[in-house]
C-alpha positions in Angstrom: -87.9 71.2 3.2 -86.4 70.3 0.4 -87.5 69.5 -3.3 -86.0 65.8 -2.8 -87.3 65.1 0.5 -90.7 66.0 -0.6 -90.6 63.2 -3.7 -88.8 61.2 -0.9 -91.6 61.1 0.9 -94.0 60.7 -1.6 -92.3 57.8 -3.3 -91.1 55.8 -0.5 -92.7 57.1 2.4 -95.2 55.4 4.9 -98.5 56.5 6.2 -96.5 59.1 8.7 -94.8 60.7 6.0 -97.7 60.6 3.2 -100.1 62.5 6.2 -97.3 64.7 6.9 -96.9 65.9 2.9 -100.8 66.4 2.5 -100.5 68.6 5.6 -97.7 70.7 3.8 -99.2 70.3 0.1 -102.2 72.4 1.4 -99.8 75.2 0.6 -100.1 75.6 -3.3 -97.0 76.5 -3.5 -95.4 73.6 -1.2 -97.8 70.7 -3.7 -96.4 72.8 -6.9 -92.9 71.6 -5.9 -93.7 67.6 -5.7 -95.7 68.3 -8.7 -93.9 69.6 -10.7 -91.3 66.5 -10.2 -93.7 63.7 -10.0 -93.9 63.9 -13.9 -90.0 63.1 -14.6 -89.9 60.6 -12.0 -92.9 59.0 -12.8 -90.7 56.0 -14.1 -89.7 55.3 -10.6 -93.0 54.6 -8.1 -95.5 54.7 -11.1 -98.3 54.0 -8.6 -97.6 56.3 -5.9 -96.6 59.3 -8.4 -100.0 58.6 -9.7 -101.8 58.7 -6.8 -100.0 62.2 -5.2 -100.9 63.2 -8.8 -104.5 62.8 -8.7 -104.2 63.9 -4.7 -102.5 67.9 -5.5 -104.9 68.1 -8.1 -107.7 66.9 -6.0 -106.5 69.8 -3.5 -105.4 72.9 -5.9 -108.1 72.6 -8.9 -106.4 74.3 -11.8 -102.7 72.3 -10.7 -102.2 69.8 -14.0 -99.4 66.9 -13.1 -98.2 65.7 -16.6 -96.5 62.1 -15.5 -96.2 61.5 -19.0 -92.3 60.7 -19.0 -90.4 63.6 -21.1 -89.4 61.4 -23.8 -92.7 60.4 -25.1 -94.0 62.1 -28.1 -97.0 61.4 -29.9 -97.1 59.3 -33.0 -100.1 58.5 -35.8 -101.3 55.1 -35.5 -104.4 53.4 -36.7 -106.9 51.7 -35.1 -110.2 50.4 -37.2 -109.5 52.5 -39.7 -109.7 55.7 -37.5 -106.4 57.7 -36.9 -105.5 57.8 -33.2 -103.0 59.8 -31.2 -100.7 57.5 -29.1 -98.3 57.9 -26.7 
């Protein structure tokens, strides 16, 4: 199965399909593969990229999903006069 069929699935896919992936994401290797693209497309279906997210992680402790989007980088801002990390 492909790379794109697996986000496919995950993304826009019903109940059939989302039972279908958590049968092949028992596989580490098979839930690195949607992981791994979950974080760049985590603009489209922030919800469900969140949810397989916190589902391959659930499954392969150790397995880190970073959905923060590529072009985010962190900046100093201030907040009660503490410094804070935002992204």
């Amino acid at each position: 199965m492909t790379d794109e069929k697996l986000m496919d699935w995950a993304l826009q896919g019903g109940e059939t399909e989302w039972q279908e992936l958590h049968k092949l994401c028992i596989d580490r290797g098979v839930a690195e593969r949607p992981g791994r693209a979950l974080g760049p497309s985590a603009t489209q279906g922030v919800v469900e990229a969140a949810a397989w997210a916190s589902v391959l992680e659930e499954m392969h402790p150790g397995l880190k999903v970073n959905l923060r989007p590529a072009s985010a980088t962190p900046r100093a801002g201030k907040e009660g006069g503490k410094g804070k990390i935002e992204f």
